[in-house]
C-alpha positions as CSV (number, residue, x, y, z in Angstrom):
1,X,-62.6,181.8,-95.9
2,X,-62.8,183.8,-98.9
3,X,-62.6,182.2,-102.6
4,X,-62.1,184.3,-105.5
5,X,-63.1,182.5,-109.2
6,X,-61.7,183.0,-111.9
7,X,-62.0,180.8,-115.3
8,X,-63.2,181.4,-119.0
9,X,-66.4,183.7,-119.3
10,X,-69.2,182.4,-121.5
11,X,-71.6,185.3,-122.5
12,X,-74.9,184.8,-120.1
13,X,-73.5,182.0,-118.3
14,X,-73.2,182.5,-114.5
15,X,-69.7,182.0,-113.3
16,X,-69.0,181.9,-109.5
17,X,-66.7,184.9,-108.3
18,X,-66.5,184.6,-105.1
19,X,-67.8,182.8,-101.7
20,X,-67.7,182.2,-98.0
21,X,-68.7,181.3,-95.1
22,X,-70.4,183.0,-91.7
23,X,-71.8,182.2,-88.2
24,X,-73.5,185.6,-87.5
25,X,-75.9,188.5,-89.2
26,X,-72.3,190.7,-88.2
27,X,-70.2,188.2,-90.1
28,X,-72.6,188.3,-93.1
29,X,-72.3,191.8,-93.0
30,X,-68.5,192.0,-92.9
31,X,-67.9,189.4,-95.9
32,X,-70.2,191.0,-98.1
33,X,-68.5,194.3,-97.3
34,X,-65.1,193.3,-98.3
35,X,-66.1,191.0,-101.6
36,X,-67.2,194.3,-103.0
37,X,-64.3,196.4,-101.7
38,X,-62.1,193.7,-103.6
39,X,-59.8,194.7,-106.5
40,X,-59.0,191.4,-107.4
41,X,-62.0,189.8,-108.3
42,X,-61.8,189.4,-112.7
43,X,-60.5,187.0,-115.0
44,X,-58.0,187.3,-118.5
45,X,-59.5,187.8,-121.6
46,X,-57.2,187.0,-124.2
47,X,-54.2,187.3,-121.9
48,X,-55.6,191.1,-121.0
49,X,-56.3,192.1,-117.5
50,X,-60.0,191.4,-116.9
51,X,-63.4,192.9,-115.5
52,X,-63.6,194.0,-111.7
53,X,-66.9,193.8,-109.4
54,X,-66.8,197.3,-109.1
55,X,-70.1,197.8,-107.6
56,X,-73.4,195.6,-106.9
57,X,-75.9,195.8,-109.8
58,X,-78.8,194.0,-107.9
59,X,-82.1,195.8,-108.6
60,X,-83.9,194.1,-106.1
61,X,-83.9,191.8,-103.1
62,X,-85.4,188.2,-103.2
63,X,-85.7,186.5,-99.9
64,X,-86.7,182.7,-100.1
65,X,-88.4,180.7,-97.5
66,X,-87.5,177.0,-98.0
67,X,-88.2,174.8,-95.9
68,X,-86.7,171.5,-97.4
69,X,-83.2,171.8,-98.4
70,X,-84.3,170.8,-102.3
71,X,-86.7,173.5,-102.5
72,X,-83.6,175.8,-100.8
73,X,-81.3,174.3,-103.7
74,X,-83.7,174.3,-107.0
75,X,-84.9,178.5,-105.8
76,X,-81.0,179.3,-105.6
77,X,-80.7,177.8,-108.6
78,X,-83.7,179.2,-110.6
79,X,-82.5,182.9,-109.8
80,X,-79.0,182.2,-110.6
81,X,-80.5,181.5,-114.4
82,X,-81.6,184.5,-113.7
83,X,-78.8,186.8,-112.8
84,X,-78.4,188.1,-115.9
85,X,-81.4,189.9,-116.6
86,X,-82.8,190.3,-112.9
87,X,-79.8,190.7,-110.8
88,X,-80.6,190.7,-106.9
89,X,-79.7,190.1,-103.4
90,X,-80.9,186.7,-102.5
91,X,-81.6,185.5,-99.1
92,X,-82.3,181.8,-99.4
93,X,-83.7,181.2,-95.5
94,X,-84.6,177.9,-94.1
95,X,-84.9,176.7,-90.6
96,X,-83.6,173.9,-88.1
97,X,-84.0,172.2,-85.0
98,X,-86.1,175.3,-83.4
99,X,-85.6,173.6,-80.1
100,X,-82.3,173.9,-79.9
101,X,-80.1,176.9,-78.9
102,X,-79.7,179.6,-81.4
103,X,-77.5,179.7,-84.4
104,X,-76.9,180.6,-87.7
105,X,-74.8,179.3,-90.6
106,X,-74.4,180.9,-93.9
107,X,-72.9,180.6,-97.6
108,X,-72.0,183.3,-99.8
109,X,-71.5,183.7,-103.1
110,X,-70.9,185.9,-105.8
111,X,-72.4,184.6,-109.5
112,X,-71.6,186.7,-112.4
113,X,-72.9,186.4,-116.4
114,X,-71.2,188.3,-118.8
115,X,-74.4,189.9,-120.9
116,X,-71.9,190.7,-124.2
117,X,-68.3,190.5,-124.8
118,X,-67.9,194.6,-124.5
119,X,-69.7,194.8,-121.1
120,X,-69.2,194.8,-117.5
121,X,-70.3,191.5,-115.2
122,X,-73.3,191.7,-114.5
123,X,-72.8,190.7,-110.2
124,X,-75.4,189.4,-108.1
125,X,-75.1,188.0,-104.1
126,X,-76.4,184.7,-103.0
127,X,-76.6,184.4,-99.0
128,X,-78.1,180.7,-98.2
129,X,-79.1,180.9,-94.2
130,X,-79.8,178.0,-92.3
131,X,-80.9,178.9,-88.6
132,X,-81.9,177.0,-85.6
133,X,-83.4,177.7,-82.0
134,X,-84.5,181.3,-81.4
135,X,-83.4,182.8,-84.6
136,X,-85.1,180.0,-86.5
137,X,-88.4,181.1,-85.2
138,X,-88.0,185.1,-85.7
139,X,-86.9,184.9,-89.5
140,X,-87.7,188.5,-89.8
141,X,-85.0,189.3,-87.0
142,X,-82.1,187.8,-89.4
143,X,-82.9,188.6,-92.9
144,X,-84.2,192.4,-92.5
145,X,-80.7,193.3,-91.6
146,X,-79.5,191.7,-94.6
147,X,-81.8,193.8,-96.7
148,X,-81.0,196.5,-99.3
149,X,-83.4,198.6,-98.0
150,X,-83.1,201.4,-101.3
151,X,-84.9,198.4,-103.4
152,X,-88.1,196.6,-103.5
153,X,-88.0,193.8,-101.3
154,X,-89.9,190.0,-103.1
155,X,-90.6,187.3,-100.9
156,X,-90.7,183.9,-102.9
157,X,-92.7,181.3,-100.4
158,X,-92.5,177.7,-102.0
159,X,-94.9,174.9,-100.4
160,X,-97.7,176.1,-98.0
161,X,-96.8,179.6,-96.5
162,X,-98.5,179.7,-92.5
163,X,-99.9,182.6,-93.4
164,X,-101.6,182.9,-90.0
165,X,-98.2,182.2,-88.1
166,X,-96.2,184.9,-86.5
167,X,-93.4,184.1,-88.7
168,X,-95.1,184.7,-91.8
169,X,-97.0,188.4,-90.6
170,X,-93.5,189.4,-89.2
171,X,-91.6,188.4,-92.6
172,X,-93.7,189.9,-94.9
173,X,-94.3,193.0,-92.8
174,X,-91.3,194.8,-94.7
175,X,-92.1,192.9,-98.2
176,X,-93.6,194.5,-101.6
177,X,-94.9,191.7,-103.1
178,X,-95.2,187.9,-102.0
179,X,-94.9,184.7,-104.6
180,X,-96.6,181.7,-104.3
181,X,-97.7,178.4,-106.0
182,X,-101.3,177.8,-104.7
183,X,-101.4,174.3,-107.2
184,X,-99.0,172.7,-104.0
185,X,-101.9,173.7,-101.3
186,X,-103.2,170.7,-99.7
187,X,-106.6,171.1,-98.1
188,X,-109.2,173.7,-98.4
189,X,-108.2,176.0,-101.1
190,X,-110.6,178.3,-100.2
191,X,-110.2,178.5,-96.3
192,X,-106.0,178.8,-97.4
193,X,-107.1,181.7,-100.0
194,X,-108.9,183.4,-97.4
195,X,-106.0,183.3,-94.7
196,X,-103.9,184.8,-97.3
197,X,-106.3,187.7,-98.7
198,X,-106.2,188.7,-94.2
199,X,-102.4,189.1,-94.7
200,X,-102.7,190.9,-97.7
201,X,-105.3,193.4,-96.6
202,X,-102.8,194.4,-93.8
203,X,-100.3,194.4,-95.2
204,X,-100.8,195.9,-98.6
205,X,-98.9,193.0,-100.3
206,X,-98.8,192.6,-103.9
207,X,-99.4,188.4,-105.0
208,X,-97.9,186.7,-108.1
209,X,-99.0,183.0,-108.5
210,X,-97.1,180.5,-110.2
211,X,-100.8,178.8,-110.9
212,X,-102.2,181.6,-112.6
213,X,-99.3,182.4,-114.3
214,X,-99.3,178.9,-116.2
215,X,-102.7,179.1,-116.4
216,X,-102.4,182.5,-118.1
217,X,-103.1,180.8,-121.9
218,X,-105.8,178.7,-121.1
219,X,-107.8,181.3,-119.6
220,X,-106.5,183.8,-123.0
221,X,-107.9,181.1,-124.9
222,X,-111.4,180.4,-123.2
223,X,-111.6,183.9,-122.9
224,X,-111.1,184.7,-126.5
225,X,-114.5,182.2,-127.5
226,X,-116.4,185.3,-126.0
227,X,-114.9,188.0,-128.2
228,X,-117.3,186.4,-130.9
229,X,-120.7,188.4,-130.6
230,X,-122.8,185.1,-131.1
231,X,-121.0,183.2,-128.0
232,X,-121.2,186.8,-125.7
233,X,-125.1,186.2,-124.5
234,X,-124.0,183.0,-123.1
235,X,-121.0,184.3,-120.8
236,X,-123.5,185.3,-117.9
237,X,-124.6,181.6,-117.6
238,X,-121.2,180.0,-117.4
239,X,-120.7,178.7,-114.0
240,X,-117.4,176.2,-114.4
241,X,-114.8,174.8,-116.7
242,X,-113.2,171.8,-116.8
243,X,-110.0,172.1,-119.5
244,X,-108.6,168.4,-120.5
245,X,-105.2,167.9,-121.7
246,X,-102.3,165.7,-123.1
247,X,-98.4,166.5,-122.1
C-alpha cells in the first residue's frame, strides 16, 4: 500500500513522503515507478498549494550491507541526515534464514528536506531489503537491478566485510568505491587488510575508512611536529606511535 505524507516542512529536516511495501525486485520496480509519476505528493504552505516530487534528485546510489537489523536501522538513518546535501538511492540489504526458500521483503520510502523556504524538496529513495534462501546468498542478483546505473554506485559495509566470499566479489563487482570501519575488525588486521587490497586490485575499487578518517587530526598533528626543520632529521628513525587520550 501506498502512503503519501504530508505535514508542516521544517527547512533541512527530512519529512517522510511517501512509502510501501514489496515482495519482488518487479514489485520494487513498479512502486518506485508510480511514487515519481505521482501529482499528489506536496504539502500547504500557508494555505497555498505545495511542492510536487517532480523528479528524483539522487546523485548517487548507496547500497548498505547490514547484517544485524541495528546496523540496518542506525545506516538508514545516518543517510537520511543526510538527504539534504547528498541525496541518493539507498539500498539498505541484509539477509535471512539462507536455508530456507527464497524471498524477498521490502520498505520504501520517500524522505524529503526542504534546503530554503523558496526551493524545491530536495527527494531521496530509501528501499530497506531483507532476503532469505537463494536470493539471500546472491545479493548482487537483487540489488543491481535496483541500481541507477547513470550514477556512481557506493557500497557502505559496516562490521567485517568476507571479503574473500563470493558474495562480497559479486557485490562489489559493479561498485566505485567501498566504505568500511577497519577499528570493528577482530583478528589479524593485517591478514584482513591484505584480503581486502586482493579485492581491490581486481576490482579497481576506491576505499574510504571510517578509522582513518577520525584519525585524520591526529595524524595532521604528529605530522605537523616534522614541518619544524630541527625535528625533520629524526623522521627517518621513527618506527611507532602510541597517542594517549581523555574523552
Amino acid at each position: 500500500m501506498t502512503v503519501a505524507a504530508g505535514g508542516p516542512l521544517t527547512i533541512n529536516e527530512p519529512v517522510l513522503r511517501w512509502s510501501a511495501r514489496a515482495h519482488s525486485i518487479a514489485e520494487v520496480e513498479s512502486e518506485l515507478a508510480r511514487m515519481w509519476s505521482r501529482q499528489d505528493l506536496g504539502v500547504e504552505m500557508d494555505g497555498q498549494p505545495g511542492r510536487h516530487i517532480a523528479a528524483r534528485t539522487s546523485v548517487m546510489n548507496l547500497v548498505v550491507v547490514a547484517r544485524r537489523p541495528e546496523l540496518a536501522e542506525r545506516g538508514a538513518a545516518t543517510i537520511q541526515a543526510l538527504t539534504g546535501r547528498h541525496p541518493s538511492r539507498t539500498i539498505v540489504v541484509q539477509s535471512a534464514d539462507p536455508d530456507g526458500p527464497s524471498w524477498i521483503d521490502a520498505r520504501l520510502e520517500a524522505h524529503c528536506v526542504l534546503p530554503r523556504e523558496d526551493a524545491p524538496e530536495t527527494c531521496a529513495e530509501t528501499i530497506h531489503l531483507t532476503v532469505g534462501g537463494e536470493a539471500g546468498r546472491h545479493l548482487a542478483a537483487v540489488v543491481t537491478p535496483l541500481i541507477i546505473h547513470d550514477l556512481p554506485v557506493t557500497v557502505w559495509w559496516p562490521g567485517e566485510p568476507p571479503f574473500t566470499s563470493r558474495t562480497a566479489s559479486d557485490l562489489l563487482a559493479g561498485a566505485d568505491r567501498l566504505v568500511i570501519d577497519g577499528s570493528s575488525w577482530s583478528g589479524d588486521g593485517l591478514a584482513r587488510l591484505a584480503e581486502m587490497a586482493a579485492l581491490v586490485d581486481s576490482t579497481r575499487l576506491a576505499v574510504s575508512d571510517f578509522a582513518l578518517v577520525r584519525q585524520s587530526r591526529w595524524r595532521e598533528a604528529i605530522a605537523s611536529i616534522f614541518d619544524d626543520p630541527d625535528f625533520l632529521p629524526y623522521l627517518r628513525s621513527l618506527r611507532r606511535v602510541a597517542v594517549t587520550y581523555a574523552t
